[in-house]
LODRENSE-482664 format. One line per 8 residues: their letters; for each residue x, y, z of C-alpha. Coordinates in Angstrom, 2 decimals. Layout:
! LODRENSE-482664
a = X,Y,Z | ...
! end
This chain:
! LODRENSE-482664
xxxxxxxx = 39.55,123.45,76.16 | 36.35,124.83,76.61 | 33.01,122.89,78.10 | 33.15,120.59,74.65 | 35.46,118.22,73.26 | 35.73,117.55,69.82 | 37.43,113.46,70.08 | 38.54,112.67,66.75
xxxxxxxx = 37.48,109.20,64.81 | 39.51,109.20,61.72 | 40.80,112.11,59.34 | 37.21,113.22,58.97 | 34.40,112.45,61.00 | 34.25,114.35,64.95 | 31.86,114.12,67.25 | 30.76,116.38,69.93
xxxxxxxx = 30.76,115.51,73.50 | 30.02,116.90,76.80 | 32.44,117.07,79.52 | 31.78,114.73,82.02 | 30.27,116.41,85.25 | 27.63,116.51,87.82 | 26.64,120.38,88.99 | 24.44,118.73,91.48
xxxxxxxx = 26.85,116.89,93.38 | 29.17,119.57,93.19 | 26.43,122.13,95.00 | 25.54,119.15,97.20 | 29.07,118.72,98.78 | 29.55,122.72,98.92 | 26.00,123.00,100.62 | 26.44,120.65,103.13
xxxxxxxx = 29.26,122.28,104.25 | 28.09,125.16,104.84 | 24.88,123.34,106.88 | 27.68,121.59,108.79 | 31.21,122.35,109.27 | 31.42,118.17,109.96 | 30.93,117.20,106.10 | 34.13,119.42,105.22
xxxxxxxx = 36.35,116.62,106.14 | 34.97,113.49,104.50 | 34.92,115.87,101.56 | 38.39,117.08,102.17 | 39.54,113.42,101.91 | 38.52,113.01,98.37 | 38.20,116.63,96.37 | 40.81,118.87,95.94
xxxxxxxx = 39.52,122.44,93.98 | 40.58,121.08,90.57 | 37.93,118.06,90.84 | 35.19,120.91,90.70 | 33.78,121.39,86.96 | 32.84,124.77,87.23 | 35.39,127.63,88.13 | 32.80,129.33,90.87
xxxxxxxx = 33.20,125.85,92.48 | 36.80,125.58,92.57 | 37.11,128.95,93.70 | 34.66,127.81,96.72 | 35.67,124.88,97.49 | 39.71,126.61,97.84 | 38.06,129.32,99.90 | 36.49,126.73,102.56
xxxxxxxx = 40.14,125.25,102.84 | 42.06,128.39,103.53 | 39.15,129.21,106.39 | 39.43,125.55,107.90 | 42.99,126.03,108.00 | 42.66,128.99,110.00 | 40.33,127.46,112.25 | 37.31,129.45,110.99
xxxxxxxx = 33.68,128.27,110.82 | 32.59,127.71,107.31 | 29.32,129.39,107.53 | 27.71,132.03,104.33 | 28.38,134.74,106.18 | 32.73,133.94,106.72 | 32.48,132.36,103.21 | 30.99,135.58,101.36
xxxxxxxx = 33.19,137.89,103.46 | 36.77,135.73,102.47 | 35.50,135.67,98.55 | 34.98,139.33,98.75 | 38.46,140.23,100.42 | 39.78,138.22,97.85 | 38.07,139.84,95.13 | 36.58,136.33,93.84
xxxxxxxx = 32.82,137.26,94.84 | 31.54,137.63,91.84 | 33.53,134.60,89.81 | 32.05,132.80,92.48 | 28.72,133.25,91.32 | 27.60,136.48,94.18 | 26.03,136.29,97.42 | 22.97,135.04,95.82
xxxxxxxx = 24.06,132.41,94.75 | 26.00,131.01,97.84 | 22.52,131.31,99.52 | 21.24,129.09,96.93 | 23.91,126.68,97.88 | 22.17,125.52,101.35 | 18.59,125.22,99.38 | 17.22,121.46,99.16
xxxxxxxx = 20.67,120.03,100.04 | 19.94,116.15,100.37 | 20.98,114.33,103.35 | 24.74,115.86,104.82 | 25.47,112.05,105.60 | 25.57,111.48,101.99 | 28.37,114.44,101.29 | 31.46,111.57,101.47
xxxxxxxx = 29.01,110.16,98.40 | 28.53,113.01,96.68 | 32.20,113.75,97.52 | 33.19,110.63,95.38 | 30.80,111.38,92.32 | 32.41,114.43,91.35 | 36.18,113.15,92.27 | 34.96,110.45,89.60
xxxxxxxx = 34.08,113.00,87.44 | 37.14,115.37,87.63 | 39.41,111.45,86.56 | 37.14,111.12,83.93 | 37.36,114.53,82.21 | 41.22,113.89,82.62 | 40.87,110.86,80.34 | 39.18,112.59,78.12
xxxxxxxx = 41.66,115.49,78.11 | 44.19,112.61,77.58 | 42.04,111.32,74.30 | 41.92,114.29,72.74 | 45.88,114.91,73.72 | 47.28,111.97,71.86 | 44.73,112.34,68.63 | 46.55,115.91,68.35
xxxxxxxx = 50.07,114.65,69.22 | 49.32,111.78,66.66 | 48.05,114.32,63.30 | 51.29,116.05,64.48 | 53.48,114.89,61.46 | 56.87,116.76,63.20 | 56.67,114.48,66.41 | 57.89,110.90,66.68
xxxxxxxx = 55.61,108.05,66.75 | 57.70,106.34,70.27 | 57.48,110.01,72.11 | 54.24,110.25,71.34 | 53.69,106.50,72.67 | 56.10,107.44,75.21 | 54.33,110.48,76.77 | 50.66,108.52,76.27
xxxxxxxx = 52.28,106.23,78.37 | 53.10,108.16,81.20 | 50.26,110.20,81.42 | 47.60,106.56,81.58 | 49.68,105.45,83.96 | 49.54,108.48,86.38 | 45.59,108.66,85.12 | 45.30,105.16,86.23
xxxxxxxx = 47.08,105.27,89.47 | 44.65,107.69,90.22 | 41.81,105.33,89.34 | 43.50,102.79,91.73 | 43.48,105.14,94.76 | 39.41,105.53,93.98 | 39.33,102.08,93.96 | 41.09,101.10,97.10
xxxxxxxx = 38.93,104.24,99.06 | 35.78,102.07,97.33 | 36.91,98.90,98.93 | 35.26,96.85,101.92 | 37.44,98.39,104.84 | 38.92,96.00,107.27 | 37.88,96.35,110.83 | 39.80,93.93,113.25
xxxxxxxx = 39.43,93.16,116.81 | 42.14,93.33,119.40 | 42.69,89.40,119.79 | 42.79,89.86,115.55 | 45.42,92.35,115.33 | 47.53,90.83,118.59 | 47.71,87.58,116.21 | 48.85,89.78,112.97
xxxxxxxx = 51.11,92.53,114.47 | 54.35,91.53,116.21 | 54.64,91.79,119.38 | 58.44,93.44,119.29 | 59.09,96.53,117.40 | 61.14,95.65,113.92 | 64.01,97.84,114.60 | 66.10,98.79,111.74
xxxxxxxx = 68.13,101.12,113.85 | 66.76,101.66,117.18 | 65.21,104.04,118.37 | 65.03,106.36,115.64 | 64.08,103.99,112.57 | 61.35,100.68,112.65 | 60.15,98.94,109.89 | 56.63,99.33,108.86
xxxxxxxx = 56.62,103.30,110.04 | 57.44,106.83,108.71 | 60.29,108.72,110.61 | 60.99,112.50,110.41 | 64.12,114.34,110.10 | 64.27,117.98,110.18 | 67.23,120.50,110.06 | 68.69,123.88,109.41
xxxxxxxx = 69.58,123.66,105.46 | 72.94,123.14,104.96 | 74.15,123.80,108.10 | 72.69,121.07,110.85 | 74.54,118.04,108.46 | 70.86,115.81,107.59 | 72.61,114.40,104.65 | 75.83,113.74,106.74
xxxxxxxx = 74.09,112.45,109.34 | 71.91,110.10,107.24 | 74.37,108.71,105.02 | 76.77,107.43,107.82 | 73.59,105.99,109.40 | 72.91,104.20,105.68 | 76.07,102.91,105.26 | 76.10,101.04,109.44
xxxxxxxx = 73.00,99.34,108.44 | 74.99,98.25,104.62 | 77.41,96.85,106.97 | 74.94,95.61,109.76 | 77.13,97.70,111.88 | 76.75,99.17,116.00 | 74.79,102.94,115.07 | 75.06,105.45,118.02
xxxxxxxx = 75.97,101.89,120.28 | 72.57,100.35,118.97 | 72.91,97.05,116.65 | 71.94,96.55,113.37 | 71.53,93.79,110.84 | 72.87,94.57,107.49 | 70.09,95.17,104.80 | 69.95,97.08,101.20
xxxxxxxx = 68.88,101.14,101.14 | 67.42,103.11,98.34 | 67.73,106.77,98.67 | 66.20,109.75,96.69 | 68.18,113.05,96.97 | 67.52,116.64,95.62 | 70.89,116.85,95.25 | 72.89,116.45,91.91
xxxxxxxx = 75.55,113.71,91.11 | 78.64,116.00,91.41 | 77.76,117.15,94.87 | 75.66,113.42,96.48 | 79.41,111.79,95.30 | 81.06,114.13,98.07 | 79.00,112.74,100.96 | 78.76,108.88,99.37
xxxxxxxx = 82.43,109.48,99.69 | 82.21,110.87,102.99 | 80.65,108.15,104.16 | 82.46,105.04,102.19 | 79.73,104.31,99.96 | 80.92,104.43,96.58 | 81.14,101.49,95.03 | 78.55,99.81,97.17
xxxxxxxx = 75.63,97.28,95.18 | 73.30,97.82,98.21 | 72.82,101.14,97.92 | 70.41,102.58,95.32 | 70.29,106.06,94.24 | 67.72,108.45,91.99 | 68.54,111.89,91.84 | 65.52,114.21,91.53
xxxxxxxx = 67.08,115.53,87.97 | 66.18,112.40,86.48 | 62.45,112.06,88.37 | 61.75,115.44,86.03 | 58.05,115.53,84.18 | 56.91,112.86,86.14 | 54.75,112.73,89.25 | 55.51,112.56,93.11
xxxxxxxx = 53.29,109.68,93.01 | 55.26,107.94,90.21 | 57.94,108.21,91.65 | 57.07,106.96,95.07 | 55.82,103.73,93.38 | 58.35,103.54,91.65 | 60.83,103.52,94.75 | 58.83,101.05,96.60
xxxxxxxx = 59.05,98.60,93.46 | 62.64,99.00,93.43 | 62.91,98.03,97.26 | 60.89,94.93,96.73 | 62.87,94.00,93.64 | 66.17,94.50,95.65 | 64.95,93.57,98.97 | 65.72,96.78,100.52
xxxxxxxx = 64.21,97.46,103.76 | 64.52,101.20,104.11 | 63.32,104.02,101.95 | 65.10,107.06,102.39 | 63.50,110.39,100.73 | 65.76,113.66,100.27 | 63.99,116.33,101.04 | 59.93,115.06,100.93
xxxxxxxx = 59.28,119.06,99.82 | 61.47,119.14,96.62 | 60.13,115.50,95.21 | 56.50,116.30,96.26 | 56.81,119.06,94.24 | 55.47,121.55,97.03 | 56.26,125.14,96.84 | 54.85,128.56,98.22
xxxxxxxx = 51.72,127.44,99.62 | 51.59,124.38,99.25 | 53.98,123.56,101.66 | 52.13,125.06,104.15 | 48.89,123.61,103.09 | 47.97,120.72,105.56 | 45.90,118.80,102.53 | 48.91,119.05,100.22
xxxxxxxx = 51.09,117.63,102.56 | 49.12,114.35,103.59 | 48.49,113.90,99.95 | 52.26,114.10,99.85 | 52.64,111.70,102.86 | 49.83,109.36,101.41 | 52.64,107.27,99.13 | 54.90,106.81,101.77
xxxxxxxx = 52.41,105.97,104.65 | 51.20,103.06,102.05 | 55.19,101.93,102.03 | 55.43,102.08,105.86 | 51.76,99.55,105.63 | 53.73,97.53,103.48 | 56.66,96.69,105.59 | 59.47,99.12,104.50
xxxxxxxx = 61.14,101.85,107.03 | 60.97,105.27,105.40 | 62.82,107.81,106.67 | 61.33,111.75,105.67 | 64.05,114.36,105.35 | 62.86,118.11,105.75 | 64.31,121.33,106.24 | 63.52,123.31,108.81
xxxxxxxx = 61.86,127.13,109.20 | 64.51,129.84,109.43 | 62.32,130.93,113.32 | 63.35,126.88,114.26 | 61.06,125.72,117.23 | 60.44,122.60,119.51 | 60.88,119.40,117.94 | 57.78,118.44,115.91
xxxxxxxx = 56.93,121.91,115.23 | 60.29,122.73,113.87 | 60.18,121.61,110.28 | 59.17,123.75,107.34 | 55.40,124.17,105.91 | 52.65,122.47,107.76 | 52.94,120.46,110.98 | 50.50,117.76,109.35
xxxxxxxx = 54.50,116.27,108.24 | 55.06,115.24,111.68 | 51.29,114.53,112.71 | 51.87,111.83,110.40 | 55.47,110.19,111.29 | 55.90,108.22,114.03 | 58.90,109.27,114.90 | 60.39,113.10,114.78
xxxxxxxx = 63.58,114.10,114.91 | 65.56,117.61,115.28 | 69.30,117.27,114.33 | 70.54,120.74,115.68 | 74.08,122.47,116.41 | 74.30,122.45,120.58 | 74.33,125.79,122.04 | 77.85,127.53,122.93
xxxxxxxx = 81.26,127.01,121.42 | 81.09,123.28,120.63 | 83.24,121.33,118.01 | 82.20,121.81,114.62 | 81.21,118.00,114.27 | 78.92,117.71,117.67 | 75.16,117.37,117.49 | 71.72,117.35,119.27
xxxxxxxx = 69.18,115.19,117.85 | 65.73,115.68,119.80 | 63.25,113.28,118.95 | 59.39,112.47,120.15 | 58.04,109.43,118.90 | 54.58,106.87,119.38 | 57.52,104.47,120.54 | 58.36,103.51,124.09
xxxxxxxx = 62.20,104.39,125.50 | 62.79,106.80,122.61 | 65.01,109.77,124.83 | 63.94,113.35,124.12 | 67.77,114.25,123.21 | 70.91,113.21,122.91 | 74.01,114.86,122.00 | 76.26,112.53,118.93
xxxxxxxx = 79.76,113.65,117.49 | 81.62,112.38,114.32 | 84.64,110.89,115.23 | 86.64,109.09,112.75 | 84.30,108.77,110.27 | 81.42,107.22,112.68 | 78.85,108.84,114.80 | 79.10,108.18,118.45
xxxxxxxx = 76.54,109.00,121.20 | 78.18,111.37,123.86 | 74.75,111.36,125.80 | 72.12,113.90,126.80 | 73.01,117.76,126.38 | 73.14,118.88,129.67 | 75.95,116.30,130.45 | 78.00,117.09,127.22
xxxxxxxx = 77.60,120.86,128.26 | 78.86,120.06,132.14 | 81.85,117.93,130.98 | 82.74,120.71,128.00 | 82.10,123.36,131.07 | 84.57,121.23,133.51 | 87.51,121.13,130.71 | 86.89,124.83,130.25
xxxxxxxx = 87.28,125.38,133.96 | 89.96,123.17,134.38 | 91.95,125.17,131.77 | 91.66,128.40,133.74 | 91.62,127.69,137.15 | 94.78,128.97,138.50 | 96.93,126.21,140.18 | 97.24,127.69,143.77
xxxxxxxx = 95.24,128.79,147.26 | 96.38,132.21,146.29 | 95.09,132.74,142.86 | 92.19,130.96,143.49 | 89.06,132.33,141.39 | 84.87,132.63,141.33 | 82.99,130.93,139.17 | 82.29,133.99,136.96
xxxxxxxx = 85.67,134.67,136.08 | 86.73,130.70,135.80 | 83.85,130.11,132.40 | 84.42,134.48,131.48 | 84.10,134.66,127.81 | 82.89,131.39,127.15 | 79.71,130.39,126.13 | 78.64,128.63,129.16
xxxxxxxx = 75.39,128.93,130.90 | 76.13,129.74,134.60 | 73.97,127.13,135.77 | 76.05,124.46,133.44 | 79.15,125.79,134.95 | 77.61,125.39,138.38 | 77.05,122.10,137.76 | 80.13,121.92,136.39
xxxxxxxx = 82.20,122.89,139.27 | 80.22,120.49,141.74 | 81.31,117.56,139.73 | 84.85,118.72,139.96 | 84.28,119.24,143.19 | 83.34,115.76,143.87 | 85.92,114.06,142.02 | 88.66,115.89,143.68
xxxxxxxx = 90.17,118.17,140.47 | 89.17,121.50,141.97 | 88.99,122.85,145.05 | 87.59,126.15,147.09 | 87.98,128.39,149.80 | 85.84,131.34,151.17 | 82.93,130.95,153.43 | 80.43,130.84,150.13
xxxxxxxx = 78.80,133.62,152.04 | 77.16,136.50,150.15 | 79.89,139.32,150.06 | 82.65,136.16,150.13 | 81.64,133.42,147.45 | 83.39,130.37,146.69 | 86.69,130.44,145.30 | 88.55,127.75,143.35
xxxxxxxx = 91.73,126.58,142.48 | 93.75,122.55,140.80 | 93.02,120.05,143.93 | 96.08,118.47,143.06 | 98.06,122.06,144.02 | 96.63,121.83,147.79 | 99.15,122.24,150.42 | 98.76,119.53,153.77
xxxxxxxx = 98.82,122.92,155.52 | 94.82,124.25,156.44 | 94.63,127.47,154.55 | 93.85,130.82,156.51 | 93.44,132.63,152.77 | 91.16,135.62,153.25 | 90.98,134.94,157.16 | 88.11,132.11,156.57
xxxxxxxx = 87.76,128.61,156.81 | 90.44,125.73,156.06 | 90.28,125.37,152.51 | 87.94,121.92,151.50 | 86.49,119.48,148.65 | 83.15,117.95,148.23 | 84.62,115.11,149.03 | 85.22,116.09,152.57
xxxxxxxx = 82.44,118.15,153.01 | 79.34,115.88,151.88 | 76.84,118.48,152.35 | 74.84,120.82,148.72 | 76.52,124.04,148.16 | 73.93,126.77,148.74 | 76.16,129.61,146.31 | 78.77,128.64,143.95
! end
């Protein structure tokens, strides 16, 4: 619309007004960056490009992000060289004036100030984009009086909410001492299901799309905690859920049904189709309101990326994401359990790094999860959920399977993998001295580590299921064969020692 706005009285009178703005705040916060690298991040708590009232500014301002997020200094020289690779130079006003950017710059412990001038500025020019919005929508004699109420509506309140987050940054901040907070915060987590979920923090869950089972896995967890039932062999008390998908009616119905709940009164649903046109921040509010109205005590968002609206970019951007984060980090500080669902990058990764777009998502939660396929030929409904968390006796991994309809935990990986190892080497080992077999040949075309299968047979060993012969000697390894085959004869197989078990010989095998 131009530097002017023309807000309309009546039918016939206009008057001309200025855009609100403040060029001298705006060169303040941009030179005291460039002074000192420090001011960029009270600045980058407030201002995002858009705030900026002129275009060379915006254009700066974006430029100084993309270096911090590549751990650059923020200095004229590394600014003037990214504008010019980007060909934005020139629409940033030239070298010259860059230079002028650093000139009588008051103090750079003022820039959070400065910082919250032109944010102020940037809400008010949005108001009075609004104004002059509705006075057009209203001479418009083919539109509706209630959607033209309706729309007004929707955009004050997201203009206002905005005003509220100014306000709350403008508040007296609350510093307490230790004894302070050891009175207010309990002393026992609030476990809603332990260890992955508490009340009062963010949790992460990250997976391949469509193929690790996130909205499986979650929904069976939702409908224990309906029920107040045992979760992975951890007890729960029963409680209400609301739960935003990306996915559409036809195809949430197939895992509600999945896991039993349709029909349910405790579980809440809003489908992204039907969050369309209106904010991420909207929306959040509007999910926390409906847990305190129903007394739900966990939040459950599916995926964070599609209802955050983040795309490209974005998603990678760390200041887009905590802005994204910022609604449900102020429903974790008011009680509820939220539970983040995210897909993860096609390269994977360790847990925490895993998840798609910028790792400021799990710098955030307090607890992350992985929920991962387990390596080798494993049944179809087996997982690995790895987690780290700000929580004490969270484990790092543990293998879960859905049996019946219920998750149950089958324990840490390397133990599922030795007891899947031992059935596959109890299938092939022959059942006599004579036919007995190496290792190697016992696990051949499976998808078993040899250090698993090791592990494997030692365990066998030990119980008394398999047995060996050989000397274990290199040119002569180990040979096995059924335990419950053995002859009450001592074996003189290949000319070598009596044939054995762990469980007579008590001493580490040195070559399987």
């Amino acid at each position: 619309m131009g530097a002017d706005l023309r807000v309309a009285f009546d039918a016939g009178q206009t008057l001309e007004r200025k855009f609100p703005h403040n060029l001298e705040a705006e060169r303040s916060v941009l030179g005291a960056i460039l002074l000192d690298n420090e001011a960029f991040h009270p600045a980058i708590k407030v201002l995002q490009p858009a705030d900026f009232f002129l275009d060379g500014h915006r254009r700066i301002f974006a430029r100084m992000i993309k270096l911090s997020e590549m751990n650059h200094a923020i200095d004229l020289v590394t600014l003037n060289d990214a504008l010019e690779r980007a060909g934005e130079l020139e629409a940033a006003g030239g070298s010259a004036y860059l230079s002028a950017l650093v000139d009588g710059v008051p103090r750079i412990s003022h820039v959070e100030h400065y910082a919250r001038i032109v944010s102020q500025k940037a809400l008010l020019r949005k108001l009075a984009g609004f104004g002059d919005r509705i006075c057009q929508r209203a001479f418009d004699a083919r539109l509706d009086p209630l959607e033209v109420l309706n729309q007004a509506a929707q955009e004050l309140e997201f203009l206002s909410s905005q005003y509220r987050v100014e306000a709350w940054a403008e508040r007296k901040l609350a510093f307490r001492t230790g004894a302070e907070l050891a009175r207010e915060a309990p002393a026992a987590t609030e476990w809603i299901a332990r260890p992955w979920l508490a009340a009062g923090s963010i949790t992460e869950l990250a997976g391949k799309v469509k193929l690790a089972g996130k909205t499986t896995f979650v929904t069976h967890l939702v409908a224990a905690l309906l029920d107040g039932a045992p979760f992975l062999g951890q007890a729960t008390s029963p409680m209400r859920v609301v739960y935003l998908t990306e996915q559409p009616p036809a195809s949430f119905r197939v895992a509600m049904e999945r896991a039993r709940l349709v029909g349910r009164d405790d579980f809440v649903v809003l489908h992204r189709k039907d969050t369309v046109g209106d904010s991420w921040e909207t929306v959040a509010r509007s999910a926390v309101e409906e847990c305190k109205r129903r007394d739900a005590k966990l939040l459950v968002v599916d995926t964070l990326g599609r209802f955050a609206g983040l795309r490209g970019d974005s998603e990678n951007n760390a200041g887009d994401a905590l802005l994204a984060l910022e609604p449900l980090e102020t429903a974790a500080g008011e009680g509820l359990g939220v539970l983040v669902i995210r897909h993860e990058r096609k390269s994977g990764g360790l847990v925490g790094d895993a998840g798609r777009g910028s790792s400021a998502y799990a710098g955030v939660a307090d607890v992350v999860l992985s929920l991962r396929r387990p390596y080798g030929n494993t049944r179809p409904t087996v997982r690995v959920i790895q987690a780290i968390s700000r929580f004490d006796d969270v484990p790092d991994e543990v293998v879960v399977e859905l049996l019946d309809g219920t998750f149950v935990s089958l324990g840490r990986a390397a133990d599922v993998a030795a007891r899947e190892a031992e059935d596959i080497i109890l299938a092939a080992a022959p059942s006599s001295e004579q036919e007995a077999m190496i290792v190697d040949d016992l696990v051949e075309g499976a998808s078993v580590r040899r250090s698993t299968a090791q592990r494997a047979v030692k365990g066998l060993l030990k119980t008394g299921k398999l047995a060996r012969t050989c000397s274990g000697k290199r040119g002569n390894p180990f040979r096995y064969f059924i335990a419950e085959k053995l002859s009450a004869q001592t074996s003189t197989l290949y000319g070598q020692k009596e044939t054995e078990t762990l469980e007579a010989d008590g001493s580490e095998e040195a070559d399987l």
